[in-house]
DSSP file (Angstrom, degrees, kcal/mol; ACC not computed):
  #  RESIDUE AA STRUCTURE BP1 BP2  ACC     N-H-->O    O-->H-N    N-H-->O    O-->H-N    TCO  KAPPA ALPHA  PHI   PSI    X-CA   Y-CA   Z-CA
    1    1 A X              0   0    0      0, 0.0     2,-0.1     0, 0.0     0, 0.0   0.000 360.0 360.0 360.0 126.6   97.1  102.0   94.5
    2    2 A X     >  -     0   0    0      1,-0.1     4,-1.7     4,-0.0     0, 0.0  -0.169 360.0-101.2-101.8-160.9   97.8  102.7   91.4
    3    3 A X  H  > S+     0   0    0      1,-0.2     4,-7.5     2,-0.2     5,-0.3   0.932 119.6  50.8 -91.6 -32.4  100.4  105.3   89.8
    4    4 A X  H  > S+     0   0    0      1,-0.2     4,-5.0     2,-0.2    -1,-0.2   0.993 116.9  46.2 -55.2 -47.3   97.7  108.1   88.7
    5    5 A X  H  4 S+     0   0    0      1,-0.3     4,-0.5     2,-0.2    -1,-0.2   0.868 110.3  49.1 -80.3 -26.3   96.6  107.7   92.3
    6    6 A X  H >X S+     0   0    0     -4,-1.7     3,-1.4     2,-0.2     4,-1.3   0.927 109.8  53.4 -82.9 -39.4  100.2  107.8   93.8
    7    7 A X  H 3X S+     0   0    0     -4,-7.5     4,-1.3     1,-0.2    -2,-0.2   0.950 106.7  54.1 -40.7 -43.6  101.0  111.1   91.7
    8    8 A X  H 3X S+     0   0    0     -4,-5.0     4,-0.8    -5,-0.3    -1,-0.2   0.600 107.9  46.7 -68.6  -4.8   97.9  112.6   93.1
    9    9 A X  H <> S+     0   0    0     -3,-1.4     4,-1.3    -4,-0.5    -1,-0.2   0.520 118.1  42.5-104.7 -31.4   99.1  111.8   96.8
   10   10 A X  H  <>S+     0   0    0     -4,-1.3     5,-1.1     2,-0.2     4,-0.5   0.894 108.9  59.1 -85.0 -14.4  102.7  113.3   96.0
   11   11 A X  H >X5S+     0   0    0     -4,-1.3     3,-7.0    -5,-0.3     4,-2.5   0.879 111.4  46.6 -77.9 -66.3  101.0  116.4   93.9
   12   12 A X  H 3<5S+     0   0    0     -4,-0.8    -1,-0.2     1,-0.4    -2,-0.2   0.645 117.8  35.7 -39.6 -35.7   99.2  117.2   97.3
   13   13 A X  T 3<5S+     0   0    0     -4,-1.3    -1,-0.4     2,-0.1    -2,-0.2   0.439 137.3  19.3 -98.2  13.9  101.9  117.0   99.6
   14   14 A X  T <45S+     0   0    0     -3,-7.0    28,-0.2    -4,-0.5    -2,-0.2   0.606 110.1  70.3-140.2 -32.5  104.8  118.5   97.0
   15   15 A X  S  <<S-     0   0    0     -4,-2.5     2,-2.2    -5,-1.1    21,-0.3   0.426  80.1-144.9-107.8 -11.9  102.9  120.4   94.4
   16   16 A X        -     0   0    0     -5,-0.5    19,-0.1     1,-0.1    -1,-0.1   0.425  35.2-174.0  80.0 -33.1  101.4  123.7   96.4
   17   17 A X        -     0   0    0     -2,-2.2    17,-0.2     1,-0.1     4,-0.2   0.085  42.9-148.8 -10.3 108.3   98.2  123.6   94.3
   18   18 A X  S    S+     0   0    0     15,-2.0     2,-0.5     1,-0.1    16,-0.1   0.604  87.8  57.4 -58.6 -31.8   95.6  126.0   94.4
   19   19 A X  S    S-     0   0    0     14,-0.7     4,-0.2     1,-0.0     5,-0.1  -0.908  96.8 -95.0-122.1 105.0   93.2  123.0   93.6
   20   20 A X    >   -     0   0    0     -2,-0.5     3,-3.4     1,-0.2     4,-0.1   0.079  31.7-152.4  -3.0  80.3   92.3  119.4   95.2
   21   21 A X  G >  S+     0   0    0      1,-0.2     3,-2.0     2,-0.2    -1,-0.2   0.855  92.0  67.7 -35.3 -43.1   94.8  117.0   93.2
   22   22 A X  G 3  S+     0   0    0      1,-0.3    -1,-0.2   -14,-0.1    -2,-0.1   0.763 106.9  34.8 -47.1 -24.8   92.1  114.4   93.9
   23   23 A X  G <  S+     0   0    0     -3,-3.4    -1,-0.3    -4,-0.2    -2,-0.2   0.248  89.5 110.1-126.9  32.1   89.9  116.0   91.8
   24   24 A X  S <  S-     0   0    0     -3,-2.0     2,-0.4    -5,-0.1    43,-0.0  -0.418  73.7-103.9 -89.4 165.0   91.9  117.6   88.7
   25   25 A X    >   -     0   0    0     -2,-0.1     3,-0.8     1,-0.1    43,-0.3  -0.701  25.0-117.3 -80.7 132.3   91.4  116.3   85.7
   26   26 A X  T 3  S+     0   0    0     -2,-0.4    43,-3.2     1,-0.3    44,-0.3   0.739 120.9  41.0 -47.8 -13.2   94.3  113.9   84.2
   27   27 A X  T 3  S+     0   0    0     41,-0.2    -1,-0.3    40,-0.1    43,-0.2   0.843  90.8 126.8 -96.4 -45.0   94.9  116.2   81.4
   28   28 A X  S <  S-     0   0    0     -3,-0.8     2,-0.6     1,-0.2    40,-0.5   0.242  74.6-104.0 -59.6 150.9   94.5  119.8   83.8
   29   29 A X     >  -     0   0    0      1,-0.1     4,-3.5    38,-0.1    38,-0.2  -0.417  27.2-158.1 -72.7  97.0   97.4  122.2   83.4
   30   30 A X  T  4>S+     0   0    0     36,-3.8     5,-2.1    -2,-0.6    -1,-0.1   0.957 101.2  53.3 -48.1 -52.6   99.6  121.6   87.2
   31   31 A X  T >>5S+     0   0    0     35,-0.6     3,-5.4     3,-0.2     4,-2.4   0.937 110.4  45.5 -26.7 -94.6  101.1  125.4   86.3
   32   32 A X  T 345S+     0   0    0      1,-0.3    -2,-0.2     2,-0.2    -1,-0.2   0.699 107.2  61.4 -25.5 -41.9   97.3  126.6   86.0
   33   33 A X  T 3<5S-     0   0    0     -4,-3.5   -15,-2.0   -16,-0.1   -14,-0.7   0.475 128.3 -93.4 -74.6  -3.0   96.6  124.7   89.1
   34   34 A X  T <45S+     0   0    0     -3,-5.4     2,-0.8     1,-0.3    -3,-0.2   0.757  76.2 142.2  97.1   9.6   99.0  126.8   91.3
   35   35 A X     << -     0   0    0     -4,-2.4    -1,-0.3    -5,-2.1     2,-0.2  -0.756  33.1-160.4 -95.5 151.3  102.2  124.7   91.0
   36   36 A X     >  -     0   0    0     -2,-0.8     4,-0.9   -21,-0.3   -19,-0.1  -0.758  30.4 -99.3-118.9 162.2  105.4  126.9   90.8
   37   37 A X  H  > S+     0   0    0     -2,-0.2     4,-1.2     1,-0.2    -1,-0.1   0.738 124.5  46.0 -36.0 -44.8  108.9  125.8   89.4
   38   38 A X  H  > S+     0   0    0      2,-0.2     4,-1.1     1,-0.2    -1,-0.2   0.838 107.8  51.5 -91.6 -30.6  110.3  125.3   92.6
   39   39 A X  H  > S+     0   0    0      2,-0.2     4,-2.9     1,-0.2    -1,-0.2   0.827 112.3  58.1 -65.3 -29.2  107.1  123.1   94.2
   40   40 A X  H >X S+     0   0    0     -4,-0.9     4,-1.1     1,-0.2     3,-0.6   0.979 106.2  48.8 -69.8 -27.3  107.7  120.8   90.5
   41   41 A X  H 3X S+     0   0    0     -4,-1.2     4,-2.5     1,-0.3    -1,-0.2   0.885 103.3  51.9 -85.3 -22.7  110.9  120.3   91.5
   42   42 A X  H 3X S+     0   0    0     -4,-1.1     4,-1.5   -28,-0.2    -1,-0.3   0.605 114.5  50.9 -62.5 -24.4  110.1  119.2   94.9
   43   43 A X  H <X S+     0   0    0     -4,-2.9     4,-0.9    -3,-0.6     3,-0.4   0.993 103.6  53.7 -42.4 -76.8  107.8  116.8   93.0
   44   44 A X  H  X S+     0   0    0     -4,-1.1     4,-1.1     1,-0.3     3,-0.3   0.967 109.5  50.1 -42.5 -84.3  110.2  115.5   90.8
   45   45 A X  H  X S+     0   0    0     -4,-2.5     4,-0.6    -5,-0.2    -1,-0.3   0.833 112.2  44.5 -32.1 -65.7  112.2  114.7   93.7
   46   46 A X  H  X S+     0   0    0     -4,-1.5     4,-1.7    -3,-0.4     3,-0.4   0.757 113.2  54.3 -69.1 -27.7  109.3  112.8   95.8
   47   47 A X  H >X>S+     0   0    0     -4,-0.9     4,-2.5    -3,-0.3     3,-1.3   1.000 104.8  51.3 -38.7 -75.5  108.3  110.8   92.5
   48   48 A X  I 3<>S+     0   0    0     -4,-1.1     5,-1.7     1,-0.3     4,-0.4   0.511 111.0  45.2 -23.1 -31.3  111.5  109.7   92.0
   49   49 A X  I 3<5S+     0   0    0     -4,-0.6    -1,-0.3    -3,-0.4    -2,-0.2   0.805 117.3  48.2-109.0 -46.0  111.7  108.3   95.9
   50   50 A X  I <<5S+     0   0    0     -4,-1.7    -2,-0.2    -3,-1.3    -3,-0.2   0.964 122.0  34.5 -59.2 -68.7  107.9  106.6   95.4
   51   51 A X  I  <5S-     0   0    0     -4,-2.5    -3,-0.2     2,-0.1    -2,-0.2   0.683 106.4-124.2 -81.9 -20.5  108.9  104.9   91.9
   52   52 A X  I   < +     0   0    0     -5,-0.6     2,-0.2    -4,-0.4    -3,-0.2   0.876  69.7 116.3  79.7  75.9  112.3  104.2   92.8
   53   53 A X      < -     0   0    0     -5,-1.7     2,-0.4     2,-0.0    -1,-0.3  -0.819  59.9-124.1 179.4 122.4  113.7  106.2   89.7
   54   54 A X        -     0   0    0     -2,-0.2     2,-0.6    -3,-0.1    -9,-0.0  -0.835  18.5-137.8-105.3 139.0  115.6  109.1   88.2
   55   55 A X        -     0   0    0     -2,-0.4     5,-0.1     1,-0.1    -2,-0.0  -0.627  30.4-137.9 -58.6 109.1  114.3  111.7   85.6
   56   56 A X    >   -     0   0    0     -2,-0.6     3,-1.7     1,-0.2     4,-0.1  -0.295  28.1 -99.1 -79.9-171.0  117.2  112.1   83.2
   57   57 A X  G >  S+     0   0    0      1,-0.3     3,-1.0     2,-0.2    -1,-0.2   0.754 120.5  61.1 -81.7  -8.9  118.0  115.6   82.1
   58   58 A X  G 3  S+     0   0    0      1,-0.2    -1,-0.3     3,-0.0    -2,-0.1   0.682 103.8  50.3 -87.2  -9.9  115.9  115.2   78.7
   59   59 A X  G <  S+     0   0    0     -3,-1.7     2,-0.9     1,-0.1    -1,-0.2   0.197  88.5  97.9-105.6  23.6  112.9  114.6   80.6
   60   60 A X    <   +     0   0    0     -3,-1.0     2,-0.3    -5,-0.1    -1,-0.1  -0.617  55.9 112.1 -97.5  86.7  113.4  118.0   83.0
   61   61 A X  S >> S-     0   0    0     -2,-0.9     3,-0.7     1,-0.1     4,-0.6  -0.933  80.4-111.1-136.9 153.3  111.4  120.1   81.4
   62   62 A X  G >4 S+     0   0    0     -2,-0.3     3,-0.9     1,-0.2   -31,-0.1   0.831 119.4  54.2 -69.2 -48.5  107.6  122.1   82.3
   63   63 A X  G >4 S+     0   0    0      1,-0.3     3,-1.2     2,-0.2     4,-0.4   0.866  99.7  55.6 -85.7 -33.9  105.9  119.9   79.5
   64   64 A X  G <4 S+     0   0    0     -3,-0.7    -1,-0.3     1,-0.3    10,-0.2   0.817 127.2  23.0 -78.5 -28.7  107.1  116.4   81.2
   65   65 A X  G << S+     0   0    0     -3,-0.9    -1,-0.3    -4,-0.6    -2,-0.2   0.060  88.5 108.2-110.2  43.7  105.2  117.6   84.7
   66   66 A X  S <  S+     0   0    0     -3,-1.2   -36,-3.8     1,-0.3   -35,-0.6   0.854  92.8   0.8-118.6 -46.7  102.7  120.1   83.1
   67   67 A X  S  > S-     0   0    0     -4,-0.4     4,-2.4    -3,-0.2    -1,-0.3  -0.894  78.1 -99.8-150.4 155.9   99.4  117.3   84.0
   68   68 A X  H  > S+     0   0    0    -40,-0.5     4,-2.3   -43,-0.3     5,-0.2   0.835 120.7  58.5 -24.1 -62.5   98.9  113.6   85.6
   69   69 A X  H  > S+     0   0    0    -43,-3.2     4,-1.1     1,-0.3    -1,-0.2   0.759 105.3  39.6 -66.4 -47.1   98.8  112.3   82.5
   70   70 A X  H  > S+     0   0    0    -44,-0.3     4,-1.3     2,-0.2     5,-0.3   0.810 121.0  48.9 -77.3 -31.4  102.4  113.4   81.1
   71   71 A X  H >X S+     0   0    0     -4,-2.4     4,-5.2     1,-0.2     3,-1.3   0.963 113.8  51.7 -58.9 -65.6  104.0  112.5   85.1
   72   72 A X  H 3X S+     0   0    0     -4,-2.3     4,-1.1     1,-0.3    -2,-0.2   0.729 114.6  36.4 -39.5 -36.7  102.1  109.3   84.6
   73   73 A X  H 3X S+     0   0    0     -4,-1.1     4,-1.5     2,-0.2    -1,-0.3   0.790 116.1  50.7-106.4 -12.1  103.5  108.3   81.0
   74   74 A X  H XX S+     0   0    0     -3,-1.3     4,-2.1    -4,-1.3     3,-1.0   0.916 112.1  47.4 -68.3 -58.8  107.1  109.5   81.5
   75   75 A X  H 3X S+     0   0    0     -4,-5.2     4,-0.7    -5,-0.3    -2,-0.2   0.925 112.8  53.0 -49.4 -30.8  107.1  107.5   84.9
   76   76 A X  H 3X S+     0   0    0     -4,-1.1     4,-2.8    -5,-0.4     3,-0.5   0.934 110.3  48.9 -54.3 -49.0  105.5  104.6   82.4
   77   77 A X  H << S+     0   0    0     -4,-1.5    -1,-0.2    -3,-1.0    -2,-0.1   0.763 109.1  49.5 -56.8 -38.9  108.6  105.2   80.0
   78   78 A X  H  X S+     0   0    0     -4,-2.1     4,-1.0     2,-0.2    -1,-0.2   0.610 109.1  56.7 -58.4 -18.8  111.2  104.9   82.7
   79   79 A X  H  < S+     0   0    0     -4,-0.7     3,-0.3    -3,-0.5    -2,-0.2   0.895 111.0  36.7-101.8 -59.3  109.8  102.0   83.7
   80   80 A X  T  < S+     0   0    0     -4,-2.8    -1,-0.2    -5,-0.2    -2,-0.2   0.366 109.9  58.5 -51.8 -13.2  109.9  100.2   80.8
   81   81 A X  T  4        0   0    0     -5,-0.2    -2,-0.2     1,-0.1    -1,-0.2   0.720 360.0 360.0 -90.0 -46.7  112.9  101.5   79.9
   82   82 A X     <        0   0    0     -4,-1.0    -2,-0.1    -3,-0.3    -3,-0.1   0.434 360.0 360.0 -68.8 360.0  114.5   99.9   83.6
């Protein structure tokens, strides 16, 4: 399983979504998709517990969870970073 495919398992159980996570696009807007503030943070939180990782406070921000793609390359950064 790879990471795109483990975001989409945590957006579905954390993320509240109006929309199949399986089947958004990497790029679509999470907001647009029916995630609220309070479901991202409950994200945030279950990433973190999956990748074995903390968000620091310069990556809590709406842009850093906004699509797949931006969860997917911050966790990349952290990662690399570690």
């Amino acid at each position: 399983m790879d990471a795109s495919d483990k975001i989409r398992r945590i957006l579905k159980e954390h993320g509240r979504l109006s929309q199949d996570a399986q089947t958004l696009p990497l790029n679509a807007d999470l907001y647009e998709a029916g995630m609220t503030s309070h479901a991202s943070v409950n994200v945030m939180l279950a990433l973190e517990g999956e990748f074995d990782l903390e968000f620091p406070d310069h990556m809590l921000k709406r842009s850093v969870f906004e699509s797949i793609s931006s969860i997917s390359a911050a966790i990349g950064e952290l990662q690399a970073a570690a």
